[in-house]
C-alpha positions as a Python dict, from the first residue, in 0.01 Angstrom:
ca = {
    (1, 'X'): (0, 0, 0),
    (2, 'X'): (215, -152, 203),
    (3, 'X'): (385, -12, 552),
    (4, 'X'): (747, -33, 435),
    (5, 'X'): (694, 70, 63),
    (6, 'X'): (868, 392, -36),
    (7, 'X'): (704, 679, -89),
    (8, 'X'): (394, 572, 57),
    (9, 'X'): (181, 749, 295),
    (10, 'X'): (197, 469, 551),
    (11, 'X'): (422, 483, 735),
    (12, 'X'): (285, 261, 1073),
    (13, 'X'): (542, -12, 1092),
    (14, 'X'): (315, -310, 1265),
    (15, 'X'): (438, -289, 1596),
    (16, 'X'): (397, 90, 1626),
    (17, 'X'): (74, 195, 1816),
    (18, 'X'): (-59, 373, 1524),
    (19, 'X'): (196, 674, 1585),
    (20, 'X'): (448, 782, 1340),
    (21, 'X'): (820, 693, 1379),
    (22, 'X'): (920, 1071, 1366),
    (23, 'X'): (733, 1112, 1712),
    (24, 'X'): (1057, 1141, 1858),
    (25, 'X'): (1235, 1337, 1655),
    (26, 'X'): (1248, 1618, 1776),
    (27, 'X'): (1399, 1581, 2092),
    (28, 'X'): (1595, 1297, 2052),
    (29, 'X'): (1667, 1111, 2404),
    (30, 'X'): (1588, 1414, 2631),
    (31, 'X'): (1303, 1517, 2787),
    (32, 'X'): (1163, 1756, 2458),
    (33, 'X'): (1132, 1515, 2229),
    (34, 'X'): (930, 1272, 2461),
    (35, 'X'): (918, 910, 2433),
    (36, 'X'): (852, 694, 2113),
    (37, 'X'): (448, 776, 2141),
    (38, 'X'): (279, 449, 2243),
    (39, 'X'): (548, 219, 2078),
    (40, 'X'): (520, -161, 2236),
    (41, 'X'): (772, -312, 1957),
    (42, 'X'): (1085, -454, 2032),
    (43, 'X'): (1368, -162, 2068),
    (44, 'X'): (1519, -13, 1773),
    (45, 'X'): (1881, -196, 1685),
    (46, 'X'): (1995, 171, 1648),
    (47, 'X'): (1919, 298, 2000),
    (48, 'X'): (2053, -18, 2165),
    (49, 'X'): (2368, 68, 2027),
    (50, 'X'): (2330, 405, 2124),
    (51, 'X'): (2239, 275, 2480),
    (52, 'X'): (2568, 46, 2518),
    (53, 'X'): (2804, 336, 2375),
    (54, 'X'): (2637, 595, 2635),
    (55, 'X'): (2724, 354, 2926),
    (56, 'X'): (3056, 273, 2794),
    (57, 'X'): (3107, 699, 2800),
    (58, 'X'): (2991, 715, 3133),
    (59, 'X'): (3200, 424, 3254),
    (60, 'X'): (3509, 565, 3083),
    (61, 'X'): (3424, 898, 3213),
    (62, 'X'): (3348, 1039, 2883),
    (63, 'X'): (3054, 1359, 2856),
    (64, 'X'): (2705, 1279, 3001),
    (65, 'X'): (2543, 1398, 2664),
    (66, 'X'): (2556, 1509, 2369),
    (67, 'X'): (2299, 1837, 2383),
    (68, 'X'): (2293, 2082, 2591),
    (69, 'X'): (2187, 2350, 2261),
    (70, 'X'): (2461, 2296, 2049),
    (71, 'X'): (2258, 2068, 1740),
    (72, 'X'): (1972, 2257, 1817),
    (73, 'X'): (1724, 1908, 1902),
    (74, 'X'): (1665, 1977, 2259),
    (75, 'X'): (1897, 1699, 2404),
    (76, 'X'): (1906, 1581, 2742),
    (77, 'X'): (1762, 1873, 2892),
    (78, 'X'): (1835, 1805, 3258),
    (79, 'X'): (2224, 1652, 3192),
    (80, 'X'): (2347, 1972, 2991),
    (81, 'X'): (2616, 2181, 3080),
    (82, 'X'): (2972, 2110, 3166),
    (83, 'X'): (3140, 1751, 3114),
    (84, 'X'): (3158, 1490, 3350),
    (85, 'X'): (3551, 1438, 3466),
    (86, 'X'): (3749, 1144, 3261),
    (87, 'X'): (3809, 825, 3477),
    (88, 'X'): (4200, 743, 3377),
    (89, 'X'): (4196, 350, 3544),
    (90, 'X'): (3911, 258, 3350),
    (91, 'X'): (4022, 203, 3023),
    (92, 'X'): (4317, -37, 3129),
    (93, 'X'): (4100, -208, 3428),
    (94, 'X'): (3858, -307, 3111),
    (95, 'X'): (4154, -432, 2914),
    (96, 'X'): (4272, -590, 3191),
    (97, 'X'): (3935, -794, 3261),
    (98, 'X'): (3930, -888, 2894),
    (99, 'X'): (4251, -1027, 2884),
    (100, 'X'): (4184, -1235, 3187),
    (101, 'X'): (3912, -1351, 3005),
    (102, 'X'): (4078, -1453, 2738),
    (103, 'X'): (4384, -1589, 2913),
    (104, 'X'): (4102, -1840, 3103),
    (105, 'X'): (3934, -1910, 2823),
    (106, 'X'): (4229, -2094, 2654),
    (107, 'X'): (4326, -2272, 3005),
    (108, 'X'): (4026, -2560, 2892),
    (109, 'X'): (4139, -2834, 2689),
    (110, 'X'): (4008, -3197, 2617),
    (111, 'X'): (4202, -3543, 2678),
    (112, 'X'): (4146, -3826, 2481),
    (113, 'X'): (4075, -4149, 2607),
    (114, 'X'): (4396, -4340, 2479),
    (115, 'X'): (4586, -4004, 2668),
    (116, 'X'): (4726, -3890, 2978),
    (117, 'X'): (4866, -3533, 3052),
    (118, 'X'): (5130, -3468, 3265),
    (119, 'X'): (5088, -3151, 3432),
    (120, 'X'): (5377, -2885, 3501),
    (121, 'X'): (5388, -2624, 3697),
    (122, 'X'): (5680, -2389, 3637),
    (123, 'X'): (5894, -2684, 3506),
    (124, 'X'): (5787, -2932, 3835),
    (125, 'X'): (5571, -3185, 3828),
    (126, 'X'): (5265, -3093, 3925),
    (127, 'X'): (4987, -3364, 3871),
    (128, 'X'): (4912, -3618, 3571),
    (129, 'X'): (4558, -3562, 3444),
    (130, 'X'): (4322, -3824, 3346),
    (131, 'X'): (4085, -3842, 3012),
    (132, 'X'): (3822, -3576, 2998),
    (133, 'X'): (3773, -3174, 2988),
    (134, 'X'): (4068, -3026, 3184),
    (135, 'X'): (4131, -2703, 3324),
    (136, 'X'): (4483, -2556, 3353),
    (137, 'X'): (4617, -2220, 3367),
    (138, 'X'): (4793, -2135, 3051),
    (139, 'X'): (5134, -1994, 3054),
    (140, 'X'): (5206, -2151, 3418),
    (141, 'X'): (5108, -2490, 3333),
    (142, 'X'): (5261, -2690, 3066),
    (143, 'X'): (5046, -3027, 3001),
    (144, 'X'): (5239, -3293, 2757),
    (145, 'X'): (5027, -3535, 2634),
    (146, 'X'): (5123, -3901, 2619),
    (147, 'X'): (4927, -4163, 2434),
    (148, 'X'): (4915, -4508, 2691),
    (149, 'X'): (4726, -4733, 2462),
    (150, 'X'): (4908, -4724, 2159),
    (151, 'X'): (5216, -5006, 2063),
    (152, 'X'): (5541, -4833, 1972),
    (153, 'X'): (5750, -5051, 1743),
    (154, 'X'): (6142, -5096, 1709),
    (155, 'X'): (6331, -5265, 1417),
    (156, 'X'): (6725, -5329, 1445),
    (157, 'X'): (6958, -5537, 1239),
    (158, 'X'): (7277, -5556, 1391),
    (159, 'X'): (7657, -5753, 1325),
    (160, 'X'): (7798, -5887, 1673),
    (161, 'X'): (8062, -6157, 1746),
    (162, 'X'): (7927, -6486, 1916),
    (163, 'X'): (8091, -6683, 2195),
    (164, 'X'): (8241, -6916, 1934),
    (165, 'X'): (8428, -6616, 1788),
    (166, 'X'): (8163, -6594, 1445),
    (167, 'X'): (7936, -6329, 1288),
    (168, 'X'): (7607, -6278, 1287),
    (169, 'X'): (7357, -6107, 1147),
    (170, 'X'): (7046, -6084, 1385),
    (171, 'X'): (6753, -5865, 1269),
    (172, 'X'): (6520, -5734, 1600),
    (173, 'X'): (6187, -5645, 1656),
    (174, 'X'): (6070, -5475, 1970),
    (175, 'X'): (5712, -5376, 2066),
    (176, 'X'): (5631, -5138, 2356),
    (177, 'X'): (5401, -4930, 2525),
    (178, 'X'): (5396, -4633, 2804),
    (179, 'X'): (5320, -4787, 3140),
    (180, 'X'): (5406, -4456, 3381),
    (181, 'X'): (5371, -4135, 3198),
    (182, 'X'): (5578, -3933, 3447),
    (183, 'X'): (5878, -4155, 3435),
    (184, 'X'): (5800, -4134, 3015),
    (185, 'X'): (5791, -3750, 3005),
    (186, 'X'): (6065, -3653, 3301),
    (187, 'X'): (6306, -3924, 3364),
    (188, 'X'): (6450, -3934, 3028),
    (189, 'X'): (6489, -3723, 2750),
    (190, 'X'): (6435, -3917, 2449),
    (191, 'X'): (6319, -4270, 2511),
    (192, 'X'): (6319, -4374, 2161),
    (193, 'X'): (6678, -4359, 2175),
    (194, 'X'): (6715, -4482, 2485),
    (195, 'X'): (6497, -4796, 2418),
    (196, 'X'): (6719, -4824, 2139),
    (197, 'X'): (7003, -4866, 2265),
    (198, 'X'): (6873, -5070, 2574),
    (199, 'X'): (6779, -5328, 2308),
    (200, 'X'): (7151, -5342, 2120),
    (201, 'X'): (7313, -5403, 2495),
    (202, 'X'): (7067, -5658, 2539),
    (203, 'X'): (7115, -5820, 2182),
    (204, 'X'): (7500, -5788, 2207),
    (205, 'X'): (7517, -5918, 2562),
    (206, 'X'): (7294, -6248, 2504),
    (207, 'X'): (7495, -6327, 2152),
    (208, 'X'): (7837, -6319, 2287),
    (209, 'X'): (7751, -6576, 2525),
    (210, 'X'): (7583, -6838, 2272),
    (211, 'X'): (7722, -7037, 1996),
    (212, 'X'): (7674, -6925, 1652),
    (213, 'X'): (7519, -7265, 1562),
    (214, 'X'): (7263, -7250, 1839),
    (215, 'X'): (7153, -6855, 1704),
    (216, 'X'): (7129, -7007, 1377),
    (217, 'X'): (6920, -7330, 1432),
    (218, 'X'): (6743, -7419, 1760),
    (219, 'X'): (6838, -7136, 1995),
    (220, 'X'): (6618, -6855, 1847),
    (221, 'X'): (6341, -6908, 2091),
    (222, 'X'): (6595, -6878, 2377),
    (223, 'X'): (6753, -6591, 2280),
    (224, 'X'): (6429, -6368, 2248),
    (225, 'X'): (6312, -6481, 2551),
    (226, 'X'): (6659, -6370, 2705),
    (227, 'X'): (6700, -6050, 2485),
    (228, 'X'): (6330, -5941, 2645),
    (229, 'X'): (6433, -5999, 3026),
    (230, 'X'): (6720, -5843, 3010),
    (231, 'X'): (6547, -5541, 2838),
    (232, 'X'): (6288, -5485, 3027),
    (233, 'X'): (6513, -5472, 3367),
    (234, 'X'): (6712, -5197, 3209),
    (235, 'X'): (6399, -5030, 3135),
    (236, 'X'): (6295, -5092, 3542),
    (237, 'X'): (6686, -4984, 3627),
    (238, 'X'): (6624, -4641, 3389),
    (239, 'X'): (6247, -4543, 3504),
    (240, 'X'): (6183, -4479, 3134),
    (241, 'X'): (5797, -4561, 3251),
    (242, 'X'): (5792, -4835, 2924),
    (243, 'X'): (5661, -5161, 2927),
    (244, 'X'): (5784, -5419, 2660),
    (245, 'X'): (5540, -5640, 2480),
    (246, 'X'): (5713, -5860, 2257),
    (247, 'X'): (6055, -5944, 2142),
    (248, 'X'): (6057, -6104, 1794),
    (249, 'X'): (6379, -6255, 1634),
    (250, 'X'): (6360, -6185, 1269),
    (251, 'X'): (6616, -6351, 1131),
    (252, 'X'): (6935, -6463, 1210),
    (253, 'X'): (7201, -6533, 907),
    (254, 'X'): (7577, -6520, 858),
    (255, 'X'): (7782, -6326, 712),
    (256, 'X'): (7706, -6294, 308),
    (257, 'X'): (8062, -6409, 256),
    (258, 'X'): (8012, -6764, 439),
    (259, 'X'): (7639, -6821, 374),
    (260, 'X'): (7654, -7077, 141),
    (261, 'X'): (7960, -7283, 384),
    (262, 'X'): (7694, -7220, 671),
    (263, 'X'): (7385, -7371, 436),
    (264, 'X'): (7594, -7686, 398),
    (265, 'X'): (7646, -7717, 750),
    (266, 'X'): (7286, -7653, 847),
    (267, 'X'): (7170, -7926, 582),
    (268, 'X'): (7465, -8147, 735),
    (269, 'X'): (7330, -8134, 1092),
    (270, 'X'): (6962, -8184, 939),
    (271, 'X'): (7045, -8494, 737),
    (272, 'X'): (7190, -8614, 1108),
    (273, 'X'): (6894, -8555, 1287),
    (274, 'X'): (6727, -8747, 999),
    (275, 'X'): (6937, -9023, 1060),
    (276, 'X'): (6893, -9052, 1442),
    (277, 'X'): (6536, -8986, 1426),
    (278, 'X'): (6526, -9303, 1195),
    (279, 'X'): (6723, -9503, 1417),
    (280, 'X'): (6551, -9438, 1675),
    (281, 'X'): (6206, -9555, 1500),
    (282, 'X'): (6428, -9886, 1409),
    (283, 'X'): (6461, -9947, 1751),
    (284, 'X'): (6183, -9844, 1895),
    (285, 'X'): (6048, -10163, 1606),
    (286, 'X'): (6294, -10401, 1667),
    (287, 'X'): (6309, -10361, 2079),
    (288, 'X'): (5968, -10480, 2126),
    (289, 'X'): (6034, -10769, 1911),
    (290, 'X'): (6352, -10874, 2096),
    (291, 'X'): (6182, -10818, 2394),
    (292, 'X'): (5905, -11059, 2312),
    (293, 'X'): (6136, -11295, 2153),
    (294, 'X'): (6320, -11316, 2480),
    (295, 'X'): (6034, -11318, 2694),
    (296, 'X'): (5926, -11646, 2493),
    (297, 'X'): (6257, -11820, 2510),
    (298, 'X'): (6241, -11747, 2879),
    (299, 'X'): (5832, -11853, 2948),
    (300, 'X'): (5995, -12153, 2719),
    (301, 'X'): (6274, -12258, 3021),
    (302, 'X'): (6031, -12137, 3258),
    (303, 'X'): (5794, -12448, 3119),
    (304, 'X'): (6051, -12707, 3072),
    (305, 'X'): (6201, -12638, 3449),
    (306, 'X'): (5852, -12734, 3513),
    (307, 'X'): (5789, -13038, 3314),
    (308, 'X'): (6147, -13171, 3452),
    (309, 'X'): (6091, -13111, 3780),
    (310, 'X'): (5753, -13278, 3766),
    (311, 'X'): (5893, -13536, 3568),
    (312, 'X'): (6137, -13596, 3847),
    (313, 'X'): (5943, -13607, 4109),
    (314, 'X'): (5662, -13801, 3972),
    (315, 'X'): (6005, -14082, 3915),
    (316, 'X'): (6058, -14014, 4273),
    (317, 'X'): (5735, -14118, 4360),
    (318, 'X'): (5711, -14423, 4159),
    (319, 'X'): (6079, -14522, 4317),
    (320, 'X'): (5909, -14476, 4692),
    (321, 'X'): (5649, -14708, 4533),
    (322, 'X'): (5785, -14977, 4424),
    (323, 'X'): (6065, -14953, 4706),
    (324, 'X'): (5720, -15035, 4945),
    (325, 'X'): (5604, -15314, 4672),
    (326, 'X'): (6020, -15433, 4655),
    (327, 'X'): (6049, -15474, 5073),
    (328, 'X'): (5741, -15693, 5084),
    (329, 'X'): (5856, -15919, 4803),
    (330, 'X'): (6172, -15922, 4665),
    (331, 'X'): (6251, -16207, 4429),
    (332, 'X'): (5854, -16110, 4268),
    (333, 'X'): (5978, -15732, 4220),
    (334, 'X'): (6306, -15849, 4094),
    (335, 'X'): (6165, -16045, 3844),
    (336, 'X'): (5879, -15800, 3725),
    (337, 'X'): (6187, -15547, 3710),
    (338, 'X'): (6367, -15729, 3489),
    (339, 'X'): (6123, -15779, 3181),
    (340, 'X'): (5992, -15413, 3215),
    (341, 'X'): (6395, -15321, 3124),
    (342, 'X'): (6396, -15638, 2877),
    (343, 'X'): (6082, -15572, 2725),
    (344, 'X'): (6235, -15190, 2676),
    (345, 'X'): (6538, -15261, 2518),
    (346, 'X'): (6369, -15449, 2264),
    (347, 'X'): (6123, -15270, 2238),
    (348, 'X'): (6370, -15037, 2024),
    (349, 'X'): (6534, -15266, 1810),
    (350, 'X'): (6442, -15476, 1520),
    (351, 'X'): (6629, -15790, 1595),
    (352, 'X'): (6385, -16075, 1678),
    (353, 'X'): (6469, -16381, 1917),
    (354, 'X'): (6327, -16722, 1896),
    (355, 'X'): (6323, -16971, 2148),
    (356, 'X'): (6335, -17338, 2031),
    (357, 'X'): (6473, -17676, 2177),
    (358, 'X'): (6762, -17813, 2075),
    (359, 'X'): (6656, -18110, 1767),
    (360, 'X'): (6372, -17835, 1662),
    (361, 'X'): (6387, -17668, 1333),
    (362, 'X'): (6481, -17314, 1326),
    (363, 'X'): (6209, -17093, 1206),
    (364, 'X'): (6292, -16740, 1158),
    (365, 'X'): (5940, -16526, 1107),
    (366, 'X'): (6045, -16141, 977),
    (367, 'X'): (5763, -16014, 1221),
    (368, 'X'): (5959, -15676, 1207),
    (369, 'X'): (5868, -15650, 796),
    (370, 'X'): (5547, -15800, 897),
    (371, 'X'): (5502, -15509, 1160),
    (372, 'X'): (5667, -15275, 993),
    (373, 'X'): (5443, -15252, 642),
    (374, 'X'): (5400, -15480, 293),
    (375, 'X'): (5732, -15393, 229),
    (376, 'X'): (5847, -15669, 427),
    (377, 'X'): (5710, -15944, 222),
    (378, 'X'): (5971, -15862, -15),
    (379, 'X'): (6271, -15894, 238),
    (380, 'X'): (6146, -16233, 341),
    (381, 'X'): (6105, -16391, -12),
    (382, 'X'): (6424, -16302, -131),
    (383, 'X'): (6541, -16422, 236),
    (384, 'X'): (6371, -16754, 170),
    (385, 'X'): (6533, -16741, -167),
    (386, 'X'): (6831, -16721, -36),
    (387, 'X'): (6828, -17005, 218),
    (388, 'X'): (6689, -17233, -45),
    (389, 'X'): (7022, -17171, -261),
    (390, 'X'): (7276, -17223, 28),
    (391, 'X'): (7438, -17554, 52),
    (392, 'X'): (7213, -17788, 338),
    (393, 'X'): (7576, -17861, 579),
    (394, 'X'): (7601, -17472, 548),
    (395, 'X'): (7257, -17435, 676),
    (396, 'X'): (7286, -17681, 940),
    (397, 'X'): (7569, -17503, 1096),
    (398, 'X'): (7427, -17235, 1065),
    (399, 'X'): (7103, -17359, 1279),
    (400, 'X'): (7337, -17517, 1494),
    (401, 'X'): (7498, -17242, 1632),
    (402, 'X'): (7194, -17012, 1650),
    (403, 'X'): (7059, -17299, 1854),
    (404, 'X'): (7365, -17321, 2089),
    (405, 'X'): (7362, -16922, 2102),
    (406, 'X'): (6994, -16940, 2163),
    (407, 'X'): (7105, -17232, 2453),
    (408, 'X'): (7358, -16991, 2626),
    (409, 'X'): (7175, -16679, 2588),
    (410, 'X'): (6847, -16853, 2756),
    (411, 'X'): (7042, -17023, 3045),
    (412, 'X'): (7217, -16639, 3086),
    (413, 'X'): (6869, -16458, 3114),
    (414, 'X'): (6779, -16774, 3356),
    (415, 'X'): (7052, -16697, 3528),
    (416, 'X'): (6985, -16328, 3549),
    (417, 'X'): (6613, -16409, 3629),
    (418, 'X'): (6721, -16643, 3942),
}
């Protein structure tokens, strides 16, 4: 049967010696009971409890026991008799350490790594605590936790008057973060507000000194980059402990009553820039061109000024030549001069001169038809042709004044010769 089984006869738990449980019974803690009879097993649950409640009696000065004859089980034989005297500071000294326990156990607290805390003491700044387990004492200290790493956003859409004297609609976007967590927690009450309205000063101050046309068009870039300067030195100027990210213009439009006037006029000054932009590409073709056009006309001069100053001086040259040739022997030079210009004026014409004594026949030979192609054979048959039908006294006049003209014109070019 088996040790705990009711109603059986054994009773021997197995860490018991062999001796029955009851062994102490009868005396209970004092000395006439005994002690638990050989027992080696861990202690009862019972009699630890026991244990801790006697020592909190004793330490709030409660009675030493609980014999002394009056249950009749012996009790603590030696510790009977009167009661020990109450200790009155012990109960509230216990309450006190327990409380002080507590109160320190709720001091720890953990700080994430995207937070700092600012620590106050009393209401002053005490220290600003860094990422990790943290130890303050509650109810003096007051930590406010502040998140550095994440981006804050801001969204505004605001109506403000331009330089030009025009409306606008400009919608804002502003992203931040907390740079100085002190300045963030004590130098300002609410930051999101004051951000806030940092960014309409900003917006309102850089509008009313630019055209509406330049906010609508070209000038959007500009004016973020002048909205975020100016906002982030009135965030220095405040020591709101905020550093600004970005600045992102939206959208800029006018007024709903004048958007369609204002489409027209943005289409207007694009179809302008279209047209300069393909003016400019005409001239940038037609430039070049010019250019090398006039570059040619001027290599052109450049080449002639060249030839006729070459020209010229190689005339110059021959001139000096046949000056040397001319001194040495005049009448020869002379001479030779002549029939060079002689043989160059006729050269050029088609006229042909015959030299024949005075009782010769004339014989005119069409060497310039001859010379000049078949065509010529033509010419001097019907020429022939023509002779043959004219009246013989009309041709003999005819021969004799060639032959007298032929007379004067040879004793001229004598003449000229001598």
């Amino acid at each position: 049967m088996a040790w705990n089984e009711p109603g059986g006869g054994n009773q021997h738990d197995p860490w018991s010696g062999g001796g029955r449980r009851g062994g102490n019974e009868g005396g209970g803690n004092g000395g006439g009971g005994g002690n638990r009879g050989g027992n080696q097993g861990p202690p009862d649950l019972e009699e630890a409890l026991k244990k801790f409640q006697d020592k909190l009696n004793s330490m709030l000065g409660g009675r030493g026991g609980k014999g002394g004859g009056s249950d009749g089980k012996g009790g603590r034989g030696g510790k009977g008799g009167g009661g020990k005297p109450r200790n009155v500071l012990a109960l509230p000294g216990l309450l006190i350490v327990v409380a002080l326990a507590i109160w320190a156990s709720t001091g720890f607290y953990l700080v994430d790594q995207s937070e700092r805390g600012v620590v106050l003491r009393f209401g002053k700044f005490q220290e600003v605590v860094t990422p990790g387990l943290q130890w303050n004492p509650p109810l003096i200290d007051d930590v406010r936790m502040v998140n550095v790493t994440r981006v804050r956003s801001l969204t505004q859409t605001q109506s403000m008057l331009t330089r030009d004297e025009n409306i606008v609609e400009v919608e804002i976007s502003a992203q931040y973060q907390v740079a100085d967590p002190r300045n963030f927690v004590l130098n300002v009450r609410n930051p999101q507000l004051s951000i806030e309205n940092a960014l309409d000063s900003a917006l309102r101050h850089v509008v009313g000194g630019t055209d509406m046309i330049d906010i609508l068009t070209s000038g959007r870039e500009i004016l973020g980059s002048s909205v975020a300067s100016r906002l982030q030195a009135y965030q220095e100027n405040y020591g709101t402990g905020i550093r600004l990210q970005t600045i992102n213009i939206e959208s800029t439009t006018a007024p709903d009553q004048v958007i369609d006037a204002f489409d027209d006029v943005i289409r207007a000054r694009e179809d302008r820039q279209r047209t300069i932009n393909q003016g400019i590409a005409y001239a940038n073709a037609i430039i070049p061109e010019a250019q090398g056009q006039a570059q040619r006309v001027v290599e052109q001069g450049e080449g002639y000024r060249e030839s006729v100053v070459a020209r010229a001086r190689g005339q110059a040259n021959r001139f000096n030549a046949l000056l040397g040739q001319y001194e040495q022997n005049p009448s020869i030079m002379r001479e030779r001069l002549y029939l060079d210009a002689i043989s160059d004026v006729f050269a050029n014409t088609s006229k042909v001169m015959v030299d024949v004594a005075d009782d010769s026949p004339l014989m005119y030979l069409p060497l310039d038809q001859r010379l000049g192609g078949g065509s010529g054979t033509a010419g001097s048959d019907a020429n022939s042709g023509e002779e043959g039908q004219l009246d013989p006294r009309v041709l003999e006049r005819m021969r004799s004044s060639q032959s007298s003209s032929n007379n004067s014109s040879n004793s001229g070019i004598r003449r000229e010769g001598r």
